[in-house]
C-alpha positions as CSV (number, residue, x, y, z in Angstrom):
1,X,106.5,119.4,90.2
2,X,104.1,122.3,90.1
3,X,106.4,125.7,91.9
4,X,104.7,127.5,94.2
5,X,103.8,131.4,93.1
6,X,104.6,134.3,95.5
7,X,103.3,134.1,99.0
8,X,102.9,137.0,101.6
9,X,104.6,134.5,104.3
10,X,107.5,132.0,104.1
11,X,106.3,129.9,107.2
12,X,103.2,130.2,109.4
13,X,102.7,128.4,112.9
14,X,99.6,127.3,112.9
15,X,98.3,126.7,116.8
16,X,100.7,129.4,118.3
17,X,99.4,129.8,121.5
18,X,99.5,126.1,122.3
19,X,102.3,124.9,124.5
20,X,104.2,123.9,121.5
21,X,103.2,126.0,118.9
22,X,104.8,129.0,121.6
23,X,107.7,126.8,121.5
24,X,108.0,126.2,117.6
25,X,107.4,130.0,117.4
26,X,110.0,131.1,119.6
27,X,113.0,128.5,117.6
28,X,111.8,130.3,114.5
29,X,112.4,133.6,116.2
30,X,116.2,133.1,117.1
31,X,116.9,130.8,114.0
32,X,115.1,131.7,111.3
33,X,117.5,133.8,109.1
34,X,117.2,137.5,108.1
35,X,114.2,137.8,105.6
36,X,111.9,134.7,106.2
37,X,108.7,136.1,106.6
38,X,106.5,134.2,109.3
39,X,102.6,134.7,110.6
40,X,101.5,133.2,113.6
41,X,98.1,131.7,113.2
42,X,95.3,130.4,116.1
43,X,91.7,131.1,117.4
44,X,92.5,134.3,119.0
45,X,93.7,137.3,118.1
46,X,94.3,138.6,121.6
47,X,96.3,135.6,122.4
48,X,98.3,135.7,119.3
49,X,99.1,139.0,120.0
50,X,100.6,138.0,124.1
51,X,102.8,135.1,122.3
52,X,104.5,137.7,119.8
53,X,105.0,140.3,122.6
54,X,107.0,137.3,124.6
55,X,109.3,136.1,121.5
56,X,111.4,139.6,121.6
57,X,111.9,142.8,119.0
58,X,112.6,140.8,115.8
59,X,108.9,139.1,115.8
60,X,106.8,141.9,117.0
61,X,106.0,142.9,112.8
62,X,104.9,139.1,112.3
63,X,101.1,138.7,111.1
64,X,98.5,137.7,113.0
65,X,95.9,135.1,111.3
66,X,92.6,134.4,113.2
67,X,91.7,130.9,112.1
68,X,89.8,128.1,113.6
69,X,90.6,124.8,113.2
70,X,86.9,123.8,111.5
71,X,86.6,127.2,110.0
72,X,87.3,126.5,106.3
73,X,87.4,129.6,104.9
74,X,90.2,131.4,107.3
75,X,92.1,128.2,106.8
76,X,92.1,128.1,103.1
77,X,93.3,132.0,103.8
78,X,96.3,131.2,105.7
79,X,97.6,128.2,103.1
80,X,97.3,131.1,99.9
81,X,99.1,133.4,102.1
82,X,102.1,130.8,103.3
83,X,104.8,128.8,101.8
84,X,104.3,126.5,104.3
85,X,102.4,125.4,107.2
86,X,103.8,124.0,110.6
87,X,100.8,123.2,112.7
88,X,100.8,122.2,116.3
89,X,97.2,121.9,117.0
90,X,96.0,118.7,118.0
91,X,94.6,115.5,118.8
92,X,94.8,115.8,114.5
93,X,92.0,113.2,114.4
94,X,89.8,115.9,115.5
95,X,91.3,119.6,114.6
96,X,93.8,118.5,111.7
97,X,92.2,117.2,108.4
98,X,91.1,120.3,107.3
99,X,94.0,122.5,107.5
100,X,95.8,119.6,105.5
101,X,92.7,119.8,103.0
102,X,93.3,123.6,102.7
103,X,97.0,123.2,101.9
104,X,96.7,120.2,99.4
105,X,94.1,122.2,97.2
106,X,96.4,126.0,97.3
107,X,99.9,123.8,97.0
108,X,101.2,124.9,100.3
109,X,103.7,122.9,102.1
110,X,103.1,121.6,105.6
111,X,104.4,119.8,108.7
112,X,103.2,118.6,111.6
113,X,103.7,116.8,114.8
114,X,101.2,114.2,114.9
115,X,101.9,110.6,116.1
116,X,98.2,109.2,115.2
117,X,98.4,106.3,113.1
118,X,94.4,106.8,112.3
119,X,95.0,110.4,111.2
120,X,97.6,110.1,109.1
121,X,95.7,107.3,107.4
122,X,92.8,109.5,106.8
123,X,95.4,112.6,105.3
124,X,96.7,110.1,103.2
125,X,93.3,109.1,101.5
126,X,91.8,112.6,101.7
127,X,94.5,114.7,100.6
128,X,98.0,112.5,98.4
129,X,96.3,112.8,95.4
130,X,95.2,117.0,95.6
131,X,99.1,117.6,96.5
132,X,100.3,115.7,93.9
133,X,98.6,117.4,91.3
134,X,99.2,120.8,93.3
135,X,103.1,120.2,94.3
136,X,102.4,120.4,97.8
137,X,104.7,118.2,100.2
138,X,102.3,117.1,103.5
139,X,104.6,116.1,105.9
140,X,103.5,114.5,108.9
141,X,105.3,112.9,112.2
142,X,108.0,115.7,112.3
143,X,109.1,115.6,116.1
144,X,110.3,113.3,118.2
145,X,107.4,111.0,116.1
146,X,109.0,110.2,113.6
147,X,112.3,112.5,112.9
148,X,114.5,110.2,115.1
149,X,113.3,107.1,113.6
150,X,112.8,107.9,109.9
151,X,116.2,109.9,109.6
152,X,118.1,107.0,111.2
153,X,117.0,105.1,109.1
154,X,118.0,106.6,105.9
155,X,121.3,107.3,107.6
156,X,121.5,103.2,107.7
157,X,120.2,102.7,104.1
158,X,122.9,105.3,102.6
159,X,125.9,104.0,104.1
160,X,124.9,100.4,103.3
161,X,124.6,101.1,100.0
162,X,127.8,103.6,100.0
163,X,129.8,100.4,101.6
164,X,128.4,97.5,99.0
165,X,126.8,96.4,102.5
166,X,123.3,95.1,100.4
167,X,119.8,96.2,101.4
168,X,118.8,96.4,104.6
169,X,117.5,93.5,107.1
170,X,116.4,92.9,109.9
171,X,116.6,96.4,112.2
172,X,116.1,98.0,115.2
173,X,115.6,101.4,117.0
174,X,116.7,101.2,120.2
175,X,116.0,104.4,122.5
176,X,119.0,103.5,125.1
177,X,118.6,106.5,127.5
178,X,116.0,110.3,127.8
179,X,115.3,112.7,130.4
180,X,111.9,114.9,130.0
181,X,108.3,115.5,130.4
182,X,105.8,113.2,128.6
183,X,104.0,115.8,126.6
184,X,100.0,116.6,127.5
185,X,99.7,116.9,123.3
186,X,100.8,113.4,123.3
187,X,98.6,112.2,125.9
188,X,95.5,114.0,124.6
189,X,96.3,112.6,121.0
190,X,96.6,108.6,122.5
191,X,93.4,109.2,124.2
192,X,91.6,110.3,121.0
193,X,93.0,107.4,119.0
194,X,91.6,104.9,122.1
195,X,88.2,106.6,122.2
196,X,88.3,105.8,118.3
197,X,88.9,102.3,118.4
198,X,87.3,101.5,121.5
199,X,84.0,102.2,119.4
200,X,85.6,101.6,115.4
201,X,86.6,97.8,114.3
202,X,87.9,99.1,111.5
203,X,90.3,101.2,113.1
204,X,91.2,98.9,116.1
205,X,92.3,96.8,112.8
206,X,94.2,99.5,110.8
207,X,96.1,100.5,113.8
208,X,97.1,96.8,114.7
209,X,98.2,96.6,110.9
210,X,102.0,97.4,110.6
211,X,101.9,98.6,106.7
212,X,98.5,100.4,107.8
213,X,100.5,103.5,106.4
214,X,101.7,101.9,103.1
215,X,100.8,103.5,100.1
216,X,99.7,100.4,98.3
217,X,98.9,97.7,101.4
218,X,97.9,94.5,98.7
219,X,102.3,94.6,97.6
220,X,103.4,94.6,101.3
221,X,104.1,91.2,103.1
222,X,101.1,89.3,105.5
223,X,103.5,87.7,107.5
224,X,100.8,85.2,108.3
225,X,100.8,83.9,104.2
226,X,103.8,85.4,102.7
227,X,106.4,84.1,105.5
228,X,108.6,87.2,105.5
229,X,107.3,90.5,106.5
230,X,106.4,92.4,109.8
231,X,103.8,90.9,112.0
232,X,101.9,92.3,115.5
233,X,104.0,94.6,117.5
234,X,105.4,92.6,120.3
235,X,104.8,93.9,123.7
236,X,107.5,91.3,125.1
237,X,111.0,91.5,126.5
238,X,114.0,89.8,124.4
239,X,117.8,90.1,124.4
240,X,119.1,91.9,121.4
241,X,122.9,90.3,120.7
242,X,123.3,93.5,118.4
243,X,121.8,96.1,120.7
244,X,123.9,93.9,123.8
245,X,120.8,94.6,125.8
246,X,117.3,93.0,127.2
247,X,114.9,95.1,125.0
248,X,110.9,96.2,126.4
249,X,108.5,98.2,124.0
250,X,108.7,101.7,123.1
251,X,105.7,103.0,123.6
252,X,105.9,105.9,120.1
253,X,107.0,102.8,118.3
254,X,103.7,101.6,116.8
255,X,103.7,105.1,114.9
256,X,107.3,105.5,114.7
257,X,107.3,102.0,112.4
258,X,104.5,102.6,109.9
259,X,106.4,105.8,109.0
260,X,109.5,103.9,108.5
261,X,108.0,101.7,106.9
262,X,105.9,104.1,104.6
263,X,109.1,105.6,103.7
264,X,110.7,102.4,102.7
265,X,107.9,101.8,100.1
266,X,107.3,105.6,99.0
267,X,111.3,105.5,97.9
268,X,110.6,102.5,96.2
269,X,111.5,100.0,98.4
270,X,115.3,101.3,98.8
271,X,115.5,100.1,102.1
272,X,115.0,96.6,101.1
273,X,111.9,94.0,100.2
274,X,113.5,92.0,103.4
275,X,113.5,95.1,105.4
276,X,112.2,94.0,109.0
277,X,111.9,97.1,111.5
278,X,111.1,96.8,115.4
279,X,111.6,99.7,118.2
280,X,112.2,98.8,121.5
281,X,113.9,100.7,125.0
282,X,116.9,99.0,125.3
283,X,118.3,97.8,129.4
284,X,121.3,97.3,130.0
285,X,123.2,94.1,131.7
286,X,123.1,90.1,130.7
287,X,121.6,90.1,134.3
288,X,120.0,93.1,135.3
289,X,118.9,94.5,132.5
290,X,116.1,91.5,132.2
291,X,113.6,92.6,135.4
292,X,114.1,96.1,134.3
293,X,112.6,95.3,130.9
294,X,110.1,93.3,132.0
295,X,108.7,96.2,134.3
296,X,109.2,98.2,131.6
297,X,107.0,96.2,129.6
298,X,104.1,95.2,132.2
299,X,103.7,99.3,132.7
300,X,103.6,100.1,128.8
301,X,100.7,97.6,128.2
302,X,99.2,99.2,131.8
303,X,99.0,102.2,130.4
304,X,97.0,101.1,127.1
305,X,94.6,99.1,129.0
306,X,93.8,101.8,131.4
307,X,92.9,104.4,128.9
308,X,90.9,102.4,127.3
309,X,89.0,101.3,130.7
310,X,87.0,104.0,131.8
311,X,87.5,103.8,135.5
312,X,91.1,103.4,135.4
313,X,90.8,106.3,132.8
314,X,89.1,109.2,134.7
315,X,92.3,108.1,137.3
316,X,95.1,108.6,134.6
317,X,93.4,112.0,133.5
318,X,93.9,113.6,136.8
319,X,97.4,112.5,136.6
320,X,98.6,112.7,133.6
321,X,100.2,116.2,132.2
322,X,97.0,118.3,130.8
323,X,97.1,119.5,127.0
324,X,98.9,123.0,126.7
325,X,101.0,122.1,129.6
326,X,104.6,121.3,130.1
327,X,108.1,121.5,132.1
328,X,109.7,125.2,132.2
329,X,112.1,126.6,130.5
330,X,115.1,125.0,132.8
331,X,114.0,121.5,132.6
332,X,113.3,121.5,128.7
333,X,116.6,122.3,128.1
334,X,117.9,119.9,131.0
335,X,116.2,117.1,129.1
336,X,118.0,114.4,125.9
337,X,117.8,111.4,124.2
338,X,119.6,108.8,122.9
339,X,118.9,106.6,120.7
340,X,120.8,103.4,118.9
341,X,119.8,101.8,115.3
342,X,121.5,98.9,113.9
343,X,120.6,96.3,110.8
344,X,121.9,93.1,109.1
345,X,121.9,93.9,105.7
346,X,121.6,91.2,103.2
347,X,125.7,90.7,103.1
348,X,125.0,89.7,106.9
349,X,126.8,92.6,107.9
350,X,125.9,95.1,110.9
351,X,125.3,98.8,110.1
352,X,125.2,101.3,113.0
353,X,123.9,104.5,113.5
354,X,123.1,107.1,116.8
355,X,120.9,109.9,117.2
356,X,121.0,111.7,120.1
357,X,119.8,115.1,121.4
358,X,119.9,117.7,123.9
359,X,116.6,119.6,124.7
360,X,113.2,118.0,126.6
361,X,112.8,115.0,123.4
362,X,108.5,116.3,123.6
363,X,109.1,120.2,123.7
364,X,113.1,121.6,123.0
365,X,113.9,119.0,121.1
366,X,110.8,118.3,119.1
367,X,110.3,122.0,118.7
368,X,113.8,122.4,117.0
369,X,112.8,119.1,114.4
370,X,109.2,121.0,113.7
371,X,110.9,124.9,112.7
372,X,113.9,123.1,110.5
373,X,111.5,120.9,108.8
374,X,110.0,123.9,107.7
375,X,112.7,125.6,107.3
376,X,114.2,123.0,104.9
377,X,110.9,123.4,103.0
378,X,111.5,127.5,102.4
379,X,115.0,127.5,102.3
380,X,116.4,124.0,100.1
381,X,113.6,123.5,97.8
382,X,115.8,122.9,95.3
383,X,118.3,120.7,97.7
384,X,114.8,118.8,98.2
385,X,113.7,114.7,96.6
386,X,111.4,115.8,93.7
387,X,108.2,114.5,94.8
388,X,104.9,116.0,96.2
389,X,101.6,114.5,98.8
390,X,101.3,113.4,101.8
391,X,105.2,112.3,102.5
392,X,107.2,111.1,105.5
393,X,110.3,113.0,106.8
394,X,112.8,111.2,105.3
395,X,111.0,110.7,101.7
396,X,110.1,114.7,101.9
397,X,113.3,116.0,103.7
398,X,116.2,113.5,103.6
399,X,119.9,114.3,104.1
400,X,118.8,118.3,103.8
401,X,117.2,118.3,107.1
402,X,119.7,115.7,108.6
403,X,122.1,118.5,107.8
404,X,119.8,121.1,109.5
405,X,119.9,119.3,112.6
406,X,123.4,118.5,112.5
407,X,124.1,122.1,112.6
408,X,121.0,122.8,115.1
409,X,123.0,120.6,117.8
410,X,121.7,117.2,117.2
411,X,123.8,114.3,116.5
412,X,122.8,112.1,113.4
413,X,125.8,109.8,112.6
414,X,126.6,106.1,111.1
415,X,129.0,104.5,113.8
């Protein structure tokens, strides 16, 4: 892999004086270690400069980089002058291709938080082969989309194949319990990906595909010739004898699985070529648990129907949270999650894993995933898989940013 040369900054936050950028910003400020260099980077210099005041005495020396998300010029600046990239401006169908272009062509590493299927289809195409040749490592999806998923994942793959347990089966996230705010990013981004498809077959297809992320889609299964294989995401209730619960749909998971399973295929199939992957909220109770899902379902489709209807839509916008806002200080760090993965390998035995959290899981939490994934990137390069382009979490970072968040406070574990 092609080494990066000297850079003026080990990380900059790119999007700063966003909700979450603020957020990434200050975890980097009381976690970073002594001597990592980081710049924070956005549209205004005046802003920038209120964000650093508010992070306390050991960030008031870090740079300030004036660059606009379709100014390609001042982006191409701040990817010479970084190590890596951590960029928290989105919807990234609109405002994120270019600072990806800019990094793939100077061999800058970057992450990300996006959870748009469409976006990280177009990175893929525009920008895997640039970073391979350059060395850089484009890592999308690292919050709560995808980290949770992704890492748990691997966590189930390794100890399978630790324990002679065979490849992996038939598996399921199970999100079994979180307190927080629903993130106005999040809500902006889903309605940019609706507004796309409402008006682009070809994306209303690509997102409906579950391999839409793979990097070669003619080796992956069609469930509809091949027989095994993912099909549609199901939008239905079911009891999970595993799980020991009525499971509804999750409403990240459509993203959540095409990283999994791009990760499955990028390490060369490890996980399996019978690898099946679902994520679902899991209810509780033979008996109770059943109506609960079923609500649970009924409101998830709601919600897709209605921001794609533009009646219902101008509605949901004056309820739902507005982008660059978010819960205070006291309920981030009152929020958690919880979350439950389990497969039947090909033995037909049952592998386990949790991963839970404190922290809000779409600001504190998602916040601490963003600054270690970057600082895995300046700190464990050589810990790191040797590969380059646009790369997933766990095919990027692995076990080296498992261990990050292990000692950041999360809980990563095979049961």
């Amino acid at each position: 892999m092609v080494q990066q040369g000297p850079r003026e900054l080990d990380v900059v936050v790119h999007g700063a004086t966003g909700f979450a950028g603020r957020l990434v910003a200050e975890h980097l400020a009381r976690h970073a270690p002594p001597g990592v260099s980081v710049g924070l980077s956005g549209r205004s210099a005046d802003r920038l400069a209120q964000v650093r005041d508010g992070l306390g005495a050991r960030a008031q020396q870090w740079p300030l980089l004036v660059a606009d998300a379709h100014d390609d010029d001042a982006l191409r600046d701040v990817a010479r002058r970084a190590r890596v990239v951590a960029s928290t401006v989105g919807p990234y169908e609109r405002f994120g291709l270019p600072l990806t272009r800019a990094c793939a062509a100077e061999g800058t590493d970057y992450v990300d938080l996006t959870g748009e299927v469409l976006f990280m289809r177009t990175s893929i195409d525009a920008n895997d082969e640039t970073a391979r040749a350059t060395g850089a490592r484009l890592v999308h999806a690292c919050g709560f989309d995808s980290v949770p998923s992704d890492l748990g994942v691997l966590l189930l793959a390794r100890a399978a194949a630790t324990h002679g347990l065979g490849e992996l089966g038939r598996t399921r996230f199970v999100l079994t319990g979180a307190s927080g705010g629903f993130s106005g990013g999040t809500v902006d981004s889903m309605r940019a990906q609706v507004d796309r498809m409402r008006d682009d077959r070809e994306a209303r297809r690509l997102v409906a595909d579950p391999y839409a992320l793979s990097p070669d889609r003619a080796v992956e299964p069609d469930r509809t010739v091949d027989g095994p294989g993912d099909g549609p995401d199901s939008w239905g209730v079911s009891w999970d004898a595993d799980a020991g619960r009525w499971l509804a749909p999750f409403v990240m998971g459509p993203v959540n699985s095409r990283v999994v399973r791009r990760s499955n295929a990028l390490s060369g199939y490890a996980y399996g070529r019978g690898f099946t992957y679902r994520e679902a909220v899991g209810m509780p109770g033979r008996v109770l648990g059943a109506p609960l899902a079923a609500g649970l379902a009924a409101g998830t489709g709601g919600l897709g129907l209605a921001m794609a209807v533009p009646v219902t839509r101008r509605l949901l916008d004056r309820v739902l949270p507005a982008v660059g806002t978010g819960p205070d200080e006291a309920a981030r760090e009152a929020g958690w999650f919880a979350v439950r993965l389990h497969s039947r390998t090909s033995t037909g035995r049952l592998v386990q894993a949790r991963v839970t959290s404190p922290g809000d899981p779409g600001y504190a939490a998602t916040a601490r995933m963003l600054g270690e994934s970057a600082l895995a990137l300046v700190l464990d390069r050589d810990r790191l898989p040797d590969r380059a382009g646009v790369l997933t979490p766990a095919t990027a970072l692995g076990e080296v940013l498992v261990d990050r968040l292990r000692e950041a406070g999360m809980t990563l574990r095979v049961l």
